[in-house]
Backbone as numpy.savetxt, mean C-alpha at the origin, in Angstrom:
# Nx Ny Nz CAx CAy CAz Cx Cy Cz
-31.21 -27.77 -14.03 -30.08 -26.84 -14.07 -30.55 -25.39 -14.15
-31.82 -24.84 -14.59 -32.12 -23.94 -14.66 -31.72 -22.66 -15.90
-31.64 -21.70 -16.15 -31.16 -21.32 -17.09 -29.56 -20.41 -17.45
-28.76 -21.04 -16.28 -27.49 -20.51 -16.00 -26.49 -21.29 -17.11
-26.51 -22.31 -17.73 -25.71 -23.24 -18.31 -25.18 -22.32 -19.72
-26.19 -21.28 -20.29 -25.57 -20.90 -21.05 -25.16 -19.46 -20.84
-25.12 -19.03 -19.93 -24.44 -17.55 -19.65 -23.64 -17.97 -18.34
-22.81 -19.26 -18.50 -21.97 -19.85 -17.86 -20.69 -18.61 -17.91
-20.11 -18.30 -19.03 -19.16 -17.34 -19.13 -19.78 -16.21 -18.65
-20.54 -15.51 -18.45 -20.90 -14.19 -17.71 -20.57 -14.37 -16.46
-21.15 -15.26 -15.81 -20.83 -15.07 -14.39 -20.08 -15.74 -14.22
-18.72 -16.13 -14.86 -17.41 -16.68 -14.51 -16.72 -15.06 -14.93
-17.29 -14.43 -15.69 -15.98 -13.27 -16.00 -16.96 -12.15 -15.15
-18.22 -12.21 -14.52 -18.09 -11.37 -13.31 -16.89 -11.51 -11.91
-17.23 -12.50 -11.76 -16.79 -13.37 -10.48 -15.22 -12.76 -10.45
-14.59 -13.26 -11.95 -13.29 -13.14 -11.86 -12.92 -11.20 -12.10
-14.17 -10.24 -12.87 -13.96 -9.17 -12.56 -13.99 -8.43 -11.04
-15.08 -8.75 -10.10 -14.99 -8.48 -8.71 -13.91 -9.36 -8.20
-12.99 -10.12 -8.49 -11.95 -10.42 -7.88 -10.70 -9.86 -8.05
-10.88 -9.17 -8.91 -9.77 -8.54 -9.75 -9.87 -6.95 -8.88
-11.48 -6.30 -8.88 -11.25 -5.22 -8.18 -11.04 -5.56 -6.41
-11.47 -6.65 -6.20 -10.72 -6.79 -4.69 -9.66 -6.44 -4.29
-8.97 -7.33 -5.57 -7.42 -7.52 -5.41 -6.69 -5.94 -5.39
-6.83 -5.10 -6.49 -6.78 -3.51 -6.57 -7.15 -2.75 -5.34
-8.36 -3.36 -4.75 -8.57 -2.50 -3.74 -7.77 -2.78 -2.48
-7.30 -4.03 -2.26 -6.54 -4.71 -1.12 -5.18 -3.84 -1.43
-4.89 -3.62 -2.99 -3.04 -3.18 -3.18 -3.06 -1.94 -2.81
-4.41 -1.17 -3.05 -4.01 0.16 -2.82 -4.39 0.40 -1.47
-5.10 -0.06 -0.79 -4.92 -0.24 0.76 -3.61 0.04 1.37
-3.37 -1.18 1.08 -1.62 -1.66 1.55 -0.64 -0.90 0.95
-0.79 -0.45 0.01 0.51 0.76 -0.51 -0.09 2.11 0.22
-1.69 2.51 0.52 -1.55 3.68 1.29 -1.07 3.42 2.85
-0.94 2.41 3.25 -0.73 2.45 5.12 1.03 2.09 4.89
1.70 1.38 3.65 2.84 1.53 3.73 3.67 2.86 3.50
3.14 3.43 2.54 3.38 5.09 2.29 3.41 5.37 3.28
1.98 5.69 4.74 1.99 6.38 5.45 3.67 5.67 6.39
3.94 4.68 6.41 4.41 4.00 7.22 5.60 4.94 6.94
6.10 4.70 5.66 7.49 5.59 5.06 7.43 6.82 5.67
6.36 7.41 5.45 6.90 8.74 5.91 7.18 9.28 7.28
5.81 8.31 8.01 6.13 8.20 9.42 7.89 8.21 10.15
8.37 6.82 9.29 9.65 6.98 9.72 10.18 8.03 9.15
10.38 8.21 7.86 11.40 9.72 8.05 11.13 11.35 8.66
9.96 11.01 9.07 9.36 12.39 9.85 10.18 12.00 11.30
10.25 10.53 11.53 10.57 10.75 12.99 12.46 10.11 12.69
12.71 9.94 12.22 14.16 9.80 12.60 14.80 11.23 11.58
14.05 12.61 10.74 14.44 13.66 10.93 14.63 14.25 12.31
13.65 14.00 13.10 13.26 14.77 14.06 14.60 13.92 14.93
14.66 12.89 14.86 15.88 12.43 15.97 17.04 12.98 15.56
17.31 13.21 14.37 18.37 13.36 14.14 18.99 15.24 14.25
17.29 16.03 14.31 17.35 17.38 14.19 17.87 17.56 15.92
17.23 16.44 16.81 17.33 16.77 18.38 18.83 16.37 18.56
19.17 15.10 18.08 20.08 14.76 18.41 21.90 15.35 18.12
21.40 16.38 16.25 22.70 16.88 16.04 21.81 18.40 15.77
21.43 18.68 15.73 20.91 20.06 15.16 20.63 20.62 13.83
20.54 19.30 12.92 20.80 19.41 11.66 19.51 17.80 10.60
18.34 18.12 10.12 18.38 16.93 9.68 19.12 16.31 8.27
20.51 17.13 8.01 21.25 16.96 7.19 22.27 16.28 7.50
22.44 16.71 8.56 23.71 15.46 9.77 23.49 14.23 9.47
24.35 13.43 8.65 24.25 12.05 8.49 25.42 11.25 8.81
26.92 11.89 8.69 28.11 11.24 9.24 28.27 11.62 10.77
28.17 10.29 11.55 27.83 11.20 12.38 29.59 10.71 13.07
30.25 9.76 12.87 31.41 9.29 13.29 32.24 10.40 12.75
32.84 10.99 12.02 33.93 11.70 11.20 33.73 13.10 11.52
């Protein structure tokens, strides 16, 4: 077995610490390309809405 049997818990609470910063690094990934995603759209449906009424405050657009 070699001499791993008793620092069995070390490298079970490494393992599970680099999985833990994976996981953090995967969320904040994905919350920065969804952010970008958000803003993307409201940059571009201001802009439709600035071409389309002259206003990106124009929101009723029926009444």
């Amino acid at each position: 077995m070699g001499r791993w049997p008793e620092s069995r818990t070390d490298l079970d609470l490494h393992r599970q610490a680099s999985w833990y910063t994976n996981r953090a690094t995967e969320i904040r990934h994905t919350t920065k390309i969804l952010t970008m995603k958000f803003y993307f759209a409201i940059a571009e449906y201001s802009t439709f809405t600035r071409m389309a009424f002259g206003s990106p405050l124009f929101f009723e657009v029926g009444t």
